[in-house]
C-alpha positions in Angstrom: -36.9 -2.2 10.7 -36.3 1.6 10.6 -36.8 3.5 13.7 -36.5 7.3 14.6 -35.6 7.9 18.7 -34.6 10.9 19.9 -33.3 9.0 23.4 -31.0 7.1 21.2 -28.3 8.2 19.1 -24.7 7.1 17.3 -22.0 7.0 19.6 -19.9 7.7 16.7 -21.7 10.2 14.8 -24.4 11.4 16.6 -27.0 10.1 14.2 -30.6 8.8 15.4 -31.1 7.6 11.9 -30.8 3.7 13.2 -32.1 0.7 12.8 -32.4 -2.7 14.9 -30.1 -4.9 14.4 -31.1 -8.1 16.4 -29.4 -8.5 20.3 -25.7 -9.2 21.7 -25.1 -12.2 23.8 -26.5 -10.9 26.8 -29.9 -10.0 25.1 -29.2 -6.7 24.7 -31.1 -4.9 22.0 -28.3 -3.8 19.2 -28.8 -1.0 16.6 -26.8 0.0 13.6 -26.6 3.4 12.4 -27.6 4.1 8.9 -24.7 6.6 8.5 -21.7 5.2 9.7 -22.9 1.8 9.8 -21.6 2.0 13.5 -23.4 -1.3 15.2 -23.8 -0.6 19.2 -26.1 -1.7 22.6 -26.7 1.0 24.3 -28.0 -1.3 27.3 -24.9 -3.1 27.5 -22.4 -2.7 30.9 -19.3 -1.5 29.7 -16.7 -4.1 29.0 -13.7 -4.8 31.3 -10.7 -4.5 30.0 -7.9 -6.8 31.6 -6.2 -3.8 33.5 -9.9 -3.1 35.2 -9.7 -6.8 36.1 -6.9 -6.5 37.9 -4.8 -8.5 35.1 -0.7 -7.9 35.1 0.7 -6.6 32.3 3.2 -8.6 29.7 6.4 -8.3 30.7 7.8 -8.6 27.1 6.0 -5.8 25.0 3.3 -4.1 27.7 0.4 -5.3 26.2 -2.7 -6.5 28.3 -3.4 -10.0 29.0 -5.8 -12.5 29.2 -6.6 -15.2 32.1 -5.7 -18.4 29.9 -6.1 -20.8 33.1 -6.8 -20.3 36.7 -5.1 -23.4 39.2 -5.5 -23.8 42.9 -1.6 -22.1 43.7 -1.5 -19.7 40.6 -3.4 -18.2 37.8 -1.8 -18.6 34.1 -1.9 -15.5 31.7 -1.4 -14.7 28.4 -0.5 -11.9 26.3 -3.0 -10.7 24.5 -0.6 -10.1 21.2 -0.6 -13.3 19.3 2.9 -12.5 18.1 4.4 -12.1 21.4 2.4 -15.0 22.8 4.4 -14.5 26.3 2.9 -16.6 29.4 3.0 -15.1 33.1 2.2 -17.3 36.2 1.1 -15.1 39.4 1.1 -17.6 42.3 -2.0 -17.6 45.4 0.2 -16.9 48.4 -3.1 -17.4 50.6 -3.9 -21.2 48.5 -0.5 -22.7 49.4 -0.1 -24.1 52.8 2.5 -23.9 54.9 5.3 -26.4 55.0 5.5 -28.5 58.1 8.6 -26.6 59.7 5.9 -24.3 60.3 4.0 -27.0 63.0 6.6 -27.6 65.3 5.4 -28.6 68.7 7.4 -28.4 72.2 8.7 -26.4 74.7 9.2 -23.0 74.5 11.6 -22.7 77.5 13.8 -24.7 79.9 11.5 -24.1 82.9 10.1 -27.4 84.6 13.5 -29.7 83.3 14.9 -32.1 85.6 18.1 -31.6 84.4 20.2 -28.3 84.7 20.4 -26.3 81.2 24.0 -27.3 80.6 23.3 -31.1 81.0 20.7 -30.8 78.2 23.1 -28.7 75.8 26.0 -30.6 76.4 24.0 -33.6 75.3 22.6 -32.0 72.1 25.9 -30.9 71.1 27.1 -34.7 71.2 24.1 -36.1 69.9 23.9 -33.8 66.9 27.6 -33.2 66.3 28.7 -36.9 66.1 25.8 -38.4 64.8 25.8 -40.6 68.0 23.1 -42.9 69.2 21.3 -41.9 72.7 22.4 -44.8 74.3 26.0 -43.5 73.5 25.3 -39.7 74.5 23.7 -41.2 78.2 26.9 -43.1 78.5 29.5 -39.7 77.7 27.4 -37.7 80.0 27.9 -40.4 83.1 31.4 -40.0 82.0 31.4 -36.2 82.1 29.0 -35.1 84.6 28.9 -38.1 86.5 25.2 -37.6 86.0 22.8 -40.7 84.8 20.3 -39.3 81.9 18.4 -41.8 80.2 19.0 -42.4 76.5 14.7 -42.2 76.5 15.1 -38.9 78.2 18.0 -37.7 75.7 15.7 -38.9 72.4 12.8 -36.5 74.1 15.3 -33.5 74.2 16.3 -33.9 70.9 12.8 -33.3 69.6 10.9 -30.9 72.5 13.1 -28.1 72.2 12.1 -27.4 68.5 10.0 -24.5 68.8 12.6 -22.7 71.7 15.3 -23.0 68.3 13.2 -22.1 66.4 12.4 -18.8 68.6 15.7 -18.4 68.8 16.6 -18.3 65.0 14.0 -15.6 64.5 16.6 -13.1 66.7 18.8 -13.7 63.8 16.9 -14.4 60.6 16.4 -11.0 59.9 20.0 -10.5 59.1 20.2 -13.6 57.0 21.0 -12.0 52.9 21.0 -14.6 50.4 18.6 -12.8 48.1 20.2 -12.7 44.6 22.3 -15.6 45.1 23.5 -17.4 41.8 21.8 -20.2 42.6 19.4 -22.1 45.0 19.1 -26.0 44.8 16.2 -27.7 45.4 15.8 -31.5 46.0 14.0 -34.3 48.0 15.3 -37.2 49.6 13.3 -40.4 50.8 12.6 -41.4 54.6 10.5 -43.4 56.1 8.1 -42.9 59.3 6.9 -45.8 60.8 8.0 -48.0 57.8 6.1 -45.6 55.5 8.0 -43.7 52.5 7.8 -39.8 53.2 9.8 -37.0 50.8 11.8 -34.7 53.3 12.6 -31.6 50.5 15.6 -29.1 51.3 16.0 -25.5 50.0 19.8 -24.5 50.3 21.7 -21.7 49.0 25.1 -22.4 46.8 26.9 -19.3 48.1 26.5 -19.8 51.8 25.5 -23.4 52.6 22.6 -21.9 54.5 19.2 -24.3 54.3 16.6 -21.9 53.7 13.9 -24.1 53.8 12.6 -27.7 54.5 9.2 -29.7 53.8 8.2 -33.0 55.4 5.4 -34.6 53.3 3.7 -38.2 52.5 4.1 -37.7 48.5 6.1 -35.1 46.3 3.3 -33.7 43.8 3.2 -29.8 42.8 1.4 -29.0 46.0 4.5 -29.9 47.8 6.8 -28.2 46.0 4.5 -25.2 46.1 4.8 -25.5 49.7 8.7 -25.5 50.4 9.4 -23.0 47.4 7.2 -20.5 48.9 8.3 -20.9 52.2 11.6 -20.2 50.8 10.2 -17.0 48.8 10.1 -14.8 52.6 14.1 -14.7 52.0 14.2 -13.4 48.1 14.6 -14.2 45.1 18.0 -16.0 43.6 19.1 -15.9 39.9 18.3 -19.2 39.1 16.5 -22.0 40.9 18.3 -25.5 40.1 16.0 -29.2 40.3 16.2 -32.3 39.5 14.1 -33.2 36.4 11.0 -34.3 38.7 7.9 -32.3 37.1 6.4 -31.1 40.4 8.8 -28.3 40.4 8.0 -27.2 37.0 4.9 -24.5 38.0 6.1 -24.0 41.6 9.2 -22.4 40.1 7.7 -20.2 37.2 5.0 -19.5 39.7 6.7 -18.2 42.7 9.8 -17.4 41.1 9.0 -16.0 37.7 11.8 -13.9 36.9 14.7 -16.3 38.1 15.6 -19.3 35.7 14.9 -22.8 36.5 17.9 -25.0 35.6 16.5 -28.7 35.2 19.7 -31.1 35.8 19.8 -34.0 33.3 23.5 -35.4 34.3 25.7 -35.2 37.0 28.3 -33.9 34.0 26.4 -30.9 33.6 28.0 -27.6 33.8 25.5 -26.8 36.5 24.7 -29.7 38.8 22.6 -29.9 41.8 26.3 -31.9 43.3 26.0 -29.6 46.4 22.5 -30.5 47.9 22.9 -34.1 46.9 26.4 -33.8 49.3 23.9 -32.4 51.8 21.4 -35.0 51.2 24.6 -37.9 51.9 25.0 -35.5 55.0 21.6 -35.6 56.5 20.9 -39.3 55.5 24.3 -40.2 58.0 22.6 -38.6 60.2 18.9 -40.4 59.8 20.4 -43.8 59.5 21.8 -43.5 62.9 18.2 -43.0 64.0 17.2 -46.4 62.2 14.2 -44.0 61.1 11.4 -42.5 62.6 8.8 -43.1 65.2 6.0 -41.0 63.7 5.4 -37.5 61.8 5.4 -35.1 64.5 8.8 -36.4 66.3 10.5 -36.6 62.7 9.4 -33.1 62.2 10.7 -31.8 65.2 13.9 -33.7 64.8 14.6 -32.7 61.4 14.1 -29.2 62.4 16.7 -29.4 65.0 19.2 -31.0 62.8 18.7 -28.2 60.2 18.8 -25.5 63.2 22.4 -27.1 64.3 23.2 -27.2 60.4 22.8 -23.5 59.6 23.8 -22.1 63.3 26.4 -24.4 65.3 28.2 -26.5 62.6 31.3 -25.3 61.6 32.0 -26.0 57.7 35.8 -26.8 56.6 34.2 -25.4 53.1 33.7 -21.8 54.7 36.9 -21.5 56.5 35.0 -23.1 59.8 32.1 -20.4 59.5 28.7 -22.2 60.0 26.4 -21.4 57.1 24.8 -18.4 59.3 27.9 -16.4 59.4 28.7 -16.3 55.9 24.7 -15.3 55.0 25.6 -12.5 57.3 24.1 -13.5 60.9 26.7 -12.4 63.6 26.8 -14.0 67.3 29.5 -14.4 69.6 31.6 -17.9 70.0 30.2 -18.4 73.2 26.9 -18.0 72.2 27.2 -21.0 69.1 28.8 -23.1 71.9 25.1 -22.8 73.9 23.2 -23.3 70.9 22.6 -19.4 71.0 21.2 -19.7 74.9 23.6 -17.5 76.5 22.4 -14.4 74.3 
């Protein structure tokens, strides 16, 4: 049907010589211009391109792109060229939950203790540098001090001061570099709490032994990994992530770390191997067997915490030329103070 409408005219070329030319899918009345053959709605909202959505750019040629899929810890884009076909994953910082070193419950001080502060170190120190049993620690401190300590007393210190570490570590985290280390390994081992199979995953630098992170959860799906790996993301970014071949890790990776490369071990006789956590993993799992496992969720926690805090800050490593991991990432403390388990700062 012809019409004439002086409110309505071409975009193109200005002509009001137009027609109708039925409605776009949002029932907008369409015309067509009888001049250019230019087919428009004038009643239409104008349409968003991906930039005005907020959509990131392709890395590869600069092209806009498209929101191909959006997941509960990331969104999946494509490019919009067909050619280039490049795929971008921008993770949901505010979807992932933290990982469970970030529940630690405790003590945040020494105040109220029976025992006097050394007591309670010097036991620590035992208990965590000789993998000992309680009952063994109790028995060197009667030796030692001449003081009686219970072995149930000892098991409670070795989990309660968590969160005082923990506060402690923060003085020195800050100077912790590993960012744009070759390599990070990530890996999960198998404990169990209560007689029930739980994944403890560990996030450790090649370069300077230093843990960066840990996770304790009931199964290892892509939630999990989302978890550790972006716990892990606060202290950079490395040049390569290396995994096992387990799939969870697969997104988390290209998620959180999309510019790094994610090395998938297939053989301990690969170039790359992930050799050095697995040496970590035979380190830690000396250390849980002496515990004959663990009691519930919150102690192992709290425990496993405290075994990574003594790890990265008090051990000394025959690897690094007796350095603890924390001295070669660049934290600096005095002898004295690694000897108090950082107290006497």
């Amino acid at each position: 049907m012809d019409i004439t409408n002086k409110f309505i005219n071409c975009p193109r070329c200005f002509s009001d010589n137009l027609y109708k030319y039925g409605k776009d899918k949002d029932g907008n009345q369409k015309y067509q211009c009888k001049e250019c053959k230019r087919q428009f709605a004038p009643d239409a909202k104008p349409r968003q391109t991906s930039s005005s959505k907020g959509y990131p750019r392709c890395s590869l040629c600069g092209m806009g792109t498209y929101l191909h899929h959006d997941y509960k810890h990331y969104s999946y884009f494509t490019c919009n060229d067909k050619k280039c076909n490049n795929h971008i994953y921008i993770p949901k910082p505010s979807a992932i939950d933290n990982p469970s070193s970030a529940t630690l419950y405790g003590k945040l001080d020494f105040k109220g203790m029976r025992f006097p502060k050394h007591i309670i170190i010097t036991a620590l120190n035992i208990y965590f540098d000789g993998n000992t049993s309680t009952r063994a620690v109790s028995s060197l401190i009667k030796k030692i001090y001449n003081v009686r300590v219970s072995h149930v007393t000892i098991s409670a210190w070795t989990k309660k001061f968590a969160p005082y570490f923990q506060a402690k570590q923060q003085r020195f985290i800050k100077h912790i570099n590993v960012d744009g280390s070759d390599e990070w390994h990530v890996d999960e081992t198998v404990v169990f709490i209560n007689g029930i199979r739980h994944y403890i995953w560990f996030v450790i630098d090649s370069e300077t032994r230093f843990v960066i992170s840990y996770h304790l959860s009931r199964s290892r799906n892509s939630s999990q990994a989302f978890k550790v790996l972006n716990d892990a993301k606060a202290f950079g970014d490395p040049q390569a992530i290396v995994s096992d071949r387990l799939a969870s890790y697969n997104q988390a990776v290209k998620s959180i770390f999309n510019t790094s490369n994610h090395i998938r071990v297939k053989s301990f006789k690969d170039d790359i191997s992930n050799n050095l956590l697995e040496s970590f993993n035979d380190t830690f799992k000396s250390f849980y067997k002496a515990k004959r496992g663990f009691c519930n969720f919150n102690c192992a926690n709290n425990l496993i915490f405290t075994f990574v805090y003594h790890y990265n800050f008090l051990k000394s490593h025959s690897s690094l030329n007796g350095l603890t991991p924390a001295e070669v990432a660049g934290a600096s403390f005095k002898e004295h103070e690694k000897n108090n388990w950082l107290i006497a700062a």
